[in-house]
N, C-alpha and C positions, 0 to 999 in steps of 0.2 A: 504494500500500500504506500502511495506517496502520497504522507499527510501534509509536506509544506503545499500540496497545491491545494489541501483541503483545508489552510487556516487563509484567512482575508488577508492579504497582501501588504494592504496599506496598514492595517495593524498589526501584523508581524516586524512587518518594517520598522514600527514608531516605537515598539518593544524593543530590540534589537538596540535601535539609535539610546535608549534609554542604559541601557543596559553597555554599549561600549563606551556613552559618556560618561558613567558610574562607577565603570571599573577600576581596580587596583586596592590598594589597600586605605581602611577607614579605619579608625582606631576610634572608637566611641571613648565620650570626654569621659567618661571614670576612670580609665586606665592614664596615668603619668606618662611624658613625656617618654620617649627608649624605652616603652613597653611592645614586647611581642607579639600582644594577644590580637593580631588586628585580623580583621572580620569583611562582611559585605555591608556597603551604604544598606539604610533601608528602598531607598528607591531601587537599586541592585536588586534586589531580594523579590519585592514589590512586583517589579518587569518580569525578572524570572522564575515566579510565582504565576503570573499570566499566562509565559507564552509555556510552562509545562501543560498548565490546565486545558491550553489550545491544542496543543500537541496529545498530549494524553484523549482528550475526546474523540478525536479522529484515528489513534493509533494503539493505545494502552500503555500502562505505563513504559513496559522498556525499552517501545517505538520511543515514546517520548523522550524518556532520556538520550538517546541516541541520536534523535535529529537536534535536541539543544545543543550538545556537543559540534554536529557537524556543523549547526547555524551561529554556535559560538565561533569556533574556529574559524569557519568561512569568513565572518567580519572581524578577525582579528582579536576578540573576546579572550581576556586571561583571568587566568583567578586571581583574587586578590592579594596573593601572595606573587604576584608574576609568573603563572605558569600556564602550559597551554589546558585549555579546559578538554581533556580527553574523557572518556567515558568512565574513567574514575572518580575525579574530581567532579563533575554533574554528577554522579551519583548521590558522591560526600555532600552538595551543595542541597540536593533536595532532601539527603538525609538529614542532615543538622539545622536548615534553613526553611526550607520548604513546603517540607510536611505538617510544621505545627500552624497552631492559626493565627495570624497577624495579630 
């Protein structure tokens, strides 16, 4: 099944745009200055919260994580640690971030 032609175009797109201006690391203000614990923006999260839910309708879950991988990578998308968002790190991202409720 190819679900990116089954999510709306223009909203995938603006998901996406969201999501590689969001990226890299955010360190929320309770952790000090040269603290390691750095995380995703909530906007980050917010976007890739969306386009799983677009993605997962059309495909199941682990269509979905596989096409946000391909569609991160494709626009240049890294995790917020700088690295390339493979289908690990999407995983860890819906695992830690994703699945709970805003």
């Amino acid at each position: 099944m190819n679900v990116m032609s089954a999510v709306p175009a223009d909203r995938e797109n603006a998901l996406l745009e969201m999501c590689k201006a969001k990226q890299g690391q955010y360190l929320p203000i309770w952790h000090g200055p040269g603290s390691w614990a750095t995380t995703y923006s909530a906007e980050f999260r917010s976007a890739a919260k969306e386009l799983y839910s677009l993605y997962r309708e059309k495909g199941g879950h682990y269509q979905a994580l596989r096409t946000m991988s391909e569609r991160f990578r494709n626009a240049g998308i890294r995790s917020c640690r700088g690295c390339d968002m493979d289908i690990n790190r999407v995983e860890y991202l819906f695992k830690v971030h994703l699945r709970r409720p805003s």
